[in-house]
C-alpha angles and dihedrals in degrees: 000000000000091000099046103052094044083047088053098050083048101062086038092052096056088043088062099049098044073085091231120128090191102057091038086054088050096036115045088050087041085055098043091051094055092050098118081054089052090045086060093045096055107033085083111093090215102045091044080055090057093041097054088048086046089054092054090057094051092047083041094055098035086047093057084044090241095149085176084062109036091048088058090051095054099048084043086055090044091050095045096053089035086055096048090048096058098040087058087063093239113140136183109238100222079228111071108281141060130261139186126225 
């Protein structure tokens, strides 16, 4: 739970500072509702490793104001969850639950 929730204060609080109040409104709900996807995600010892080492580039690359980088570093983040959580077999239903293939 540790790791979640530090993992969920993490993405809000880069919402917050992309200084749009547009994409945080459409974000932070967007993110809470994917959080059985995240669990999953980080429930794995070694994907919650690389997540954590994703998220210090991001903060690396924000922190020396390189939007080129840090962008890279976040799609790189996005795909590689993305990636986990597909090869777990988990899967949204476009209607409204969670299956397994």
């Amino acid at each position: 739970d540790h790791i979640k929730s530090f993992d969920s204060t993490f993405h809000e609080v880069i919402y917050r500072l992309s200084g749009s109040a547009v994409l945080r409104d459409i974000l932070i709900p967007l993110h809470k509702k994917v959080q059985r996807f995240r669990k999953v995600s980080v429930e794995s010892d070694s994907r919650a490793s690389e997540s954590l080492i994703e998220h210090k580039a991001i903060y690396e690359a924000i922190m020396a104001h390189d939007p080129v980088r840090a962008e890279e570093a976040m799609l790189r983040h996005v795909r590689n969850a993305k990636a986990h959580i597909q090869k777990s077999g988990v899967i949204a239903d476009t209607r409204d639950g969670v299956r397994k293939d």
